[in-house]
C-alpha positions as CSV (number, residue, x, y, z in Angstrom):
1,X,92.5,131.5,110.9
2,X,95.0,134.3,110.3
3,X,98.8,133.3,109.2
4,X,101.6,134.5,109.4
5,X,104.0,133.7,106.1
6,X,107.0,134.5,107.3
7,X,106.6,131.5,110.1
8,X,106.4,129.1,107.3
9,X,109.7,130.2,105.9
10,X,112.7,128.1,106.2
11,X,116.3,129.7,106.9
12,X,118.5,131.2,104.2
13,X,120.8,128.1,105.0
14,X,120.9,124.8,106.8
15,X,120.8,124.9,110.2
16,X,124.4,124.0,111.3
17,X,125.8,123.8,114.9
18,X,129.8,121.8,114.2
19,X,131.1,122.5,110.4
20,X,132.5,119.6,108.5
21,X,135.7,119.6,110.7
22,X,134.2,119.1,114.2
23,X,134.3,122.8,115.2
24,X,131.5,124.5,116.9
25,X,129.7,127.2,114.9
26,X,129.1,130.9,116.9
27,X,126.3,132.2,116.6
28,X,124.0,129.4,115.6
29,X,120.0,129.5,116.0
30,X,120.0,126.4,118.4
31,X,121.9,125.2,121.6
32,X,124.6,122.5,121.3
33,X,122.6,119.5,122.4
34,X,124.0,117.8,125.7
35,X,126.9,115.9,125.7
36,X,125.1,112.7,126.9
37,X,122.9,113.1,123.7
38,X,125.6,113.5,121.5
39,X,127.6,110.3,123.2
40,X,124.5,108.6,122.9
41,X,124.2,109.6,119.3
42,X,127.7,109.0,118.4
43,X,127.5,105.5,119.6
44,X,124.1,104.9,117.5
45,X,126.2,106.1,114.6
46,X,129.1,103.5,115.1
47,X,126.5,100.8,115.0
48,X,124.8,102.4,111.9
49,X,127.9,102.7,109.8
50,X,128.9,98.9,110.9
51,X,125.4,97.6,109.9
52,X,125.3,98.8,106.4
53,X,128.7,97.5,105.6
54,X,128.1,94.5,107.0
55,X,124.4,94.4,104.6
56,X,126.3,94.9,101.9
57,X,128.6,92.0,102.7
58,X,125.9,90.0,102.7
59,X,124.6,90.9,99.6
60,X,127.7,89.9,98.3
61,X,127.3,86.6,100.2
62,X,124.1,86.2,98.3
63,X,122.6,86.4,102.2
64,X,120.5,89.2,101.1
65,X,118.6,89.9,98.2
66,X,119.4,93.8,97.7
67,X,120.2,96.6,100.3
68,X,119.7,100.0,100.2
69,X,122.1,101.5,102.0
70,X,122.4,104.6,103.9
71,X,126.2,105.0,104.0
72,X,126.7,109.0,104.4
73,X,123.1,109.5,105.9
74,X,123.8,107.5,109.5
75,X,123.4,111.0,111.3
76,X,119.5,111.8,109.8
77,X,118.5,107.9,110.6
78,X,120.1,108.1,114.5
79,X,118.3,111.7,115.1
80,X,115.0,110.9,113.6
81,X,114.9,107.9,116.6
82,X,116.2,109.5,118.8
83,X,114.3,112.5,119.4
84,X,110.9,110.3,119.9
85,X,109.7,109.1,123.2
86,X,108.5,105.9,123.4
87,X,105.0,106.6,122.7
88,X,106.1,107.9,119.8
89,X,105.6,106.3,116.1
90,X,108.3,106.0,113.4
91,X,107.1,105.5,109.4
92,X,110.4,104.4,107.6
93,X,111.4,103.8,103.9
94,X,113.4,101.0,102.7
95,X,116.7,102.9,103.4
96,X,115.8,103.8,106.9
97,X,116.9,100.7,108.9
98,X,119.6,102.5,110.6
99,X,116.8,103.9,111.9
100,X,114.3,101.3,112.6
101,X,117.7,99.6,115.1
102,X,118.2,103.1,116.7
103,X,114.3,102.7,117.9
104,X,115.2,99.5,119.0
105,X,114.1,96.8,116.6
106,X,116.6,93.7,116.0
107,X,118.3,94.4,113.0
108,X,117.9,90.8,112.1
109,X,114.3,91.7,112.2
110,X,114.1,94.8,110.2
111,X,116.9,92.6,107.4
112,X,114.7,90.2,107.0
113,X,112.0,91.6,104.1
114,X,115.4,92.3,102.2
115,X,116.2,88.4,102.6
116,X,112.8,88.0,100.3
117,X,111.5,86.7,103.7
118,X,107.1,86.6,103.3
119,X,106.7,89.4,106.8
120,X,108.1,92.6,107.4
121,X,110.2,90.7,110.2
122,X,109.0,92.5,113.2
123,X,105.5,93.9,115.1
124,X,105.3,97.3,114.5
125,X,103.2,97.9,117.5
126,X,106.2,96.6,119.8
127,X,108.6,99.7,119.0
128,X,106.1,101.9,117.1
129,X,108.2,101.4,114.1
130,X,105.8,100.8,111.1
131,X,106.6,98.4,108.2
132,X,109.6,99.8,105.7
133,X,107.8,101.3,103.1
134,X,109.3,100.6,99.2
135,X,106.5,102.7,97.1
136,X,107.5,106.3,97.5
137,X,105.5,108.6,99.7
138,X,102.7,105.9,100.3
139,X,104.1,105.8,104.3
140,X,103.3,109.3,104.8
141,X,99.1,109.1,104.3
142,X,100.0,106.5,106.7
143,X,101.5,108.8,109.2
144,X,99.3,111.4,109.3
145,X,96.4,108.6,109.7
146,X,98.6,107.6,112.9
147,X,98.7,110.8,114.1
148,X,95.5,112.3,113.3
149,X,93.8,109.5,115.3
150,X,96.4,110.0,118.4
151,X,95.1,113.8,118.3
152,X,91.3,112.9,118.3
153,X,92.0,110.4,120.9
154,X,93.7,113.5,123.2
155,X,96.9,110.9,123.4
156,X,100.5,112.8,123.3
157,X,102.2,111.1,120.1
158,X,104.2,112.6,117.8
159,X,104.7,110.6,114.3
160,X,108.0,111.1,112.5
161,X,107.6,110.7,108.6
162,X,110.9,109.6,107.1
163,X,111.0,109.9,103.0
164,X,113.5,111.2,100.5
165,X,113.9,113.8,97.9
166,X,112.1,111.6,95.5
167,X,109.0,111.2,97.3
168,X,108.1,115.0,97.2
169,X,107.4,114.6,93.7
170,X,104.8,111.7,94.4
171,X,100.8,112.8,94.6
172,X,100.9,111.1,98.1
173,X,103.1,113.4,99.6
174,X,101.2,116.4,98.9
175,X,98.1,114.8,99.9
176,X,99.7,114.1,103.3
177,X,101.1,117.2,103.8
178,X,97.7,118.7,103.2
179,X,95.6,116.7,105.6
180,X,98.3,117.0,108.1
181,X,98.0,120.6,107.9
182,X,94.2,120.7,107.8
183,X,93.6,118.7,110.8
184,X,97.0,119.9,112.7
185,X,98.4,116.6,113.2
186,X,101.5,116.0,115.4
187,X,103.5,115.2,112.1
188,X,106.8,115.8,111.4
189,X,107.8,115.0,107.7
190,X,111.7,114.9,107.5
191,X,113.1,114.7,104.0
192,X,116.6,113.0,103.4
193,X,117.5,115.1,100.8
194,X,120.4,112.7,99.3
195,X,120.4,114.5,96.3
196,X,119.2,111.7,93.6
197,X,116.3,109.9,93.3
198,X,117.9,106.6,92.1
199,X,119.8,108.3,89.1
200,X,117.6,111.8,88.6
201,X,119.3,114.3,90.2
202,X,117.3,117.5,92.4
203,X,117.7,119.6,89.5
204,X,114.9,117.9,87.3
205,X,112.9,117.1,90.2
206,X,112.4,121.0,91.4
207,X,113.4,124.1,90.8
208,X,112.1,125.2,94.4
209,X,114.7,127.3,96.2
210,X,114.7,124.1,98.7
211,X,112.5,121.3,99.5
212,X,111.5,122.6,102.6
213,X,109.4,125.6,100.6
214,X,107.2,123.0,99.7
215,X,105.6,123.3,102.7
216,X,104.6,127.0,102.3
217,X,101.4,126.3,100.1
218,X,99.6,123.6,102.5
219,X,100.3,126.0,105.9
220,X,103.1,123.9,106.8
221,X,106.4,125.2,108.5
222,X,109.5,124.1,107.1
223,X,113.3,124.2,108.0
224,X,116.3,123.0,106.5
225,X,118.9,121.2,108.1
226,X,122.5,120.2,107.7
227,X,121.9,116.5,107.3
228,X,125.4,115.4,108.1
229,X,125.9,117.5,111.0
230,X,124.3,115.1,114.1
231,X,124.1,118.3,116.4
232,X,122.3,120.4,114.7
233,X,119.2,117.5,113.3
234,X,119.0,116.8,117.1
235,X,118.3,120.6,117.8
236,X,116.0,120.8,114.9
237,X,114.3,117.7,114.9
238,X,113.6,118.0,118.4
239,X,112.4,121.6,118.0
240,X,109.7,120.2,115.3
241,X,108.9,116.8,118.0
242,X,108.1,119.7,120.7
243,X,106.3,121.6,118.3
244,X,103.9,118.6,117.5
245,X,103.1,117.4,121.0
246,X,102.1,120.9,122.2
247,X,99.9,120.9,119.4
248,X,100.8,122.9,117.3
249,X,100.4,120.9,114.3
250,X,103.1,119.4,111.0
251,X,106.4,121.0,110.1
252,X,108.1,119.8,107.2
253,X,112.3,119.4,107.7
254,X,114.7,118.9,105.2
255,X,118.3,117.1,105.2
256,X,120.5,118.1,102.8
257,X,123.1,115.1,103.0
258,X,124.5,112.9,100.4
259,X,124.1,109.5,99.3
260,X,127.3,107.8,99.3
261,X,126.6,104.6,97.9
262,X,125.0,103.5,95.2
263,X,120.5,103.4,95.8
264,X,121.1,99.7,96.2
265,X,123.7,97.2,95.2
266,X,121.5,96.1,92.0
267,X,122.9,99.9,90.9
268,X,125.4,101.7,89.0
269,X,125.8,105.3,90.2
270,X,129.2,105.3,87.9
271,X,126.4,106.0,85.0
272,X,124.7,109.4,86.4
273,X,127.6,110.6,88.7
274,X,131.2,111.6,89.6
275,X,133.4,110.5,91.4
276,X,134.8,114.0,92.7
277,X,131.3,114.7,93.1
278,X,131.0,111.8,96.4
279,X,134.9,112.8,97.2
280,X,133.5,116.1,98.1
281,X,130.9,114.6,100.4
282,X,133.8,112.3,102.2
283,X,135.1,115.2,104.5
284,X,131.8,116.0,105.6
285,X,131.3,112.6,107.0
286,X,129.0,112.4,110.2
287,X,130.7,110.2,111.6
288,X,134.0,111.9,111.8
289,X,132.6,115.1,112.2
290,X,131.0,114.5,115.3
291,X,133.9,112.1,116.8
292,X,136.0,115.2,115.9
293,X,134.0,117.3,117.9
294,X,133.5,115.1,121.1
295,X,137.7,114.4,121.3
296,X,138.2,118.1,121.3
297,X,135.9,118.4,124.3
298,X,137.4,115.8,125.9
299,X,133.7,113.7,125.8
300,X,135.4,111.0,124.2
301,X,138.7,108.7,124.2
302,X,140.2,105.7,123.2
303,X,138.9,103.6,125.9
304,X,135.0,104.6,124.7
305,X,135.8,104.3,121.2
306,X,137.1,100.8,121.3
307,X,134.1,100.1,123.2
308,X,131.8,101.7,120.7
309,X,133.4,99.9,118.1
310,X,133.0,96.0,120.0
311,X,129.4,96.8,120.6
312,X,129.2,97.4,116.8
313,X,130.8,94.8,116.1
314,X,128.5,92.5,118.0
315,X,125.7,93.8,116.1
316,X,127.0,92.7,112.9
317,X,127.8,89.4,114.3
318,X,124.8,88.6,115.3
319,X,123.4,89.8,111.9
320,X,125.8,87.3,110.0
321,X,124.4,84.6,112.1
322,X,120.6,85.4,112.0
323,X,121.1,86.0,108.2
324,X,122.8,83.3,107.6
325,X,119.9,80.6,108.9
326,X,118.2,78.5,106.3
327,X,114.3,78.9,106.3
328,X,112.7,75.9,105.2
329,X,109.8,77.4,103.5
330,X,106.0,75.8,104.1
331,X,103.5,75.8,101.0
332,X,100.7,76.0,103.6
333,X,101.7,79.6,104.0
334,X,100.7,80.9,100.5
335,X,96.9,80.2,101.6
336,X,97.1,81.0,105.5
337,X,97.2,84.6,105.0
338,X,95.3,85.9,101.7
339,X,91.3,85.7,103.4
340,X,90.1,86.1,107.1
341,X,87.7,83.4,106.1
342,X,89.2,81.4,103.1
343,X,87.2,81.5,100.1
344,X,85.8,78.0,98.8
345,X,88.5,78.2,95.5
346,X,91.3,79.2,98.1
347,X,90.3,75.8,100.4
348,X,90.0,73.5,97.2
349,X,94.1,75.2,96.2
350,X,95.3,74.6,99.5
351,X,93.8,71.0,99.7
352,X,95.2,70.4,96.1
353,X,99.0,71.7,97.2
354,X,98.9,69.9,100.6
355,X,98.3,66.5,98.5
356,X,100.9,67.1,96.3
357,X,103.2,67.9,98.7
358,X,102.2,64.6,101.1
359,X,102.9,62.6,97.3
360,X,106.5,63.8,97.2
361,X,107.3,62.3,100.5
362,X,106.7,66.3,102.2
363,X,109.2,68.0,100.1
């Protein structure tokens, strides 16, 4: 099969449709999405900004274990959901529960395997939102397995394959990439390019002239995408969505957005950054940005955005309250789960617990 090189090329510069102040760019390589996307988007991003600082409150609270938050990146999570239909899959990482709520999962649920709960917290198969992957990359052989399967089965899914910067230095990620590409599965790998993997900045994890280049070598088109700009990842993620179902195999987008916090509350990005380095990344704030843009065009008002804000605020709420609950852990668990058919050691274990347990009165 003849290719053409110049279609695997990303753009000079990230595709941006609203700068950092709200205003409309002329001239850009996409179409404004329609207002009732970006409404719909804005109000996903209310919600996202209000459940990570309510997860970090409860960190604080000792309610959660640790939380990797995605303060700054609200506008990559709500587009990467968004722009899936229902039959679609999402493959998150462990920041990505922004966007594992967007698709529609209870954010108690998804909050739960940071509680140091024994599950992931909720069926996959229910919002086709797989299990938050920690290990970086690992998600994306995943993906493509999900996808390549939906291909050979003539079904129309598209898989979006959520990872950061870090995890396009993993082994796994090339692999993925390569199969995808191979076997034209309706993949689309987005990278949240945040700029640090934990405390190793992009500089000593490439010297490619972007992330999205990495793409050329396996046959896999690539763009580059403001990652704070909600507009324009809706234009381009859906472009790479459409691209999938009709078959025409992976692309490979990248995000260039900012991580505002630390990687998780267990971390201290004092030691590996400046603080005028995240003040520069305050005024391009998705949030704002795009609030800025829908009051000029009179999409938005003070009515909606006190009833944006109440919704959010019912979210978190109800996370302080599911969060909050006392599980009463059972010892018979350790065993129920290890062997379809327990093994004979495994039975003799769980016989030898259970009558210790019954000795101390059940506790």
């Amino acid at each position: 099969m003849t290719r053409d090189p110049d279609h695997l090329l990303p753009s000079d510069r990230p595709v941006t449709l609203m700068d950092h102040r709200g205003v409309a760019v002329e001239g850009a390589a996409h179409a404004m999405p329609a207002p009732e996307a970006l409404l719909t988007a804005f109000a996903a991003l209310v919600t996202g900004r209000r459940i990570n600082d309510q997860a970090y409150a409860l960190v604080r609270q000792g309610r959660l274990a640790v939380y990797p938050s995605s303060h700054g990146q609200e506008a990559c999570q709500v587009a990467a959901a968004q722009v899936l239909a229902d039959g679609d899959w999402l493959f998150p990482t462990y920041r990505d529960t922004v966007a594992a709520v967007a698709r529609g999962v209870d954010p108690v649920e998804v909050l739960v395997l940071l509680k140091g709960d024994w599950h992931s917290g909720y069926d996959p198969s229910e919002h086709h939102v797989a299990p938050q992957a920690t290990p970086l990359a690992t998600q994306l052989l995943h993906a493509v397995g999900v996808a390549h399967a939906a291909r050979l089965r003539g079904e129309p899914t598209v898989v979006m394959a959520m990872c950061g910067d870090g995890a396009t230095s993993e082994g796994d990620f090339h692999e993925a990439l390569n199969f995808a590409a191979v076997f034209r599965a309706p993949v689309v790998f987005f990278v949240q390019n945040n700029e640090y993997a934990i405390s190793v900045p992009l500089a000593r994890q490439s010297v490619a002239p972007s992330l999205a280049h990495k793409g050329i070598g396996y046959g896999v088109p690539g763009e580059r995408v403001d990652g704070n700009d909600t507009a324009a990842l809706l234009a381009v993620l859906g472009t790479a969505v459409d691209r999938a179902r009709a078959g025409e195999g992976p692309q490979l987008v990248e995000a260039h957005t900012y991580r505002m916090q630390a990687h998780t509350n267990a971390d201290d990005a004092t030691r590996y950054r400046q603080d005028d380095e995240v003040a520069a990344w305050v005024e391009r704030d998705p949030v704002t940005r795009l609030e800025a843009y829908l009051c000029e065009h009179d999409l938005l008002d003070d009515e909606r955005l006190a009833a944006f804000a109440a919704d959010a605020e019912e979210v978190a709420a109800a996370m302080r309250v599911g969060l909050s609950e006392d599980v009463t852990p059972d010892p018979a668990d350790l065993f129920a789960h290890v062997y379809a058919v327990p093994t004979p050691q495994l039975v003799e274990q769980a016989a030898l617990v259970a009558d210790e347990v019954a000795r101390e009165g059940g506790h």
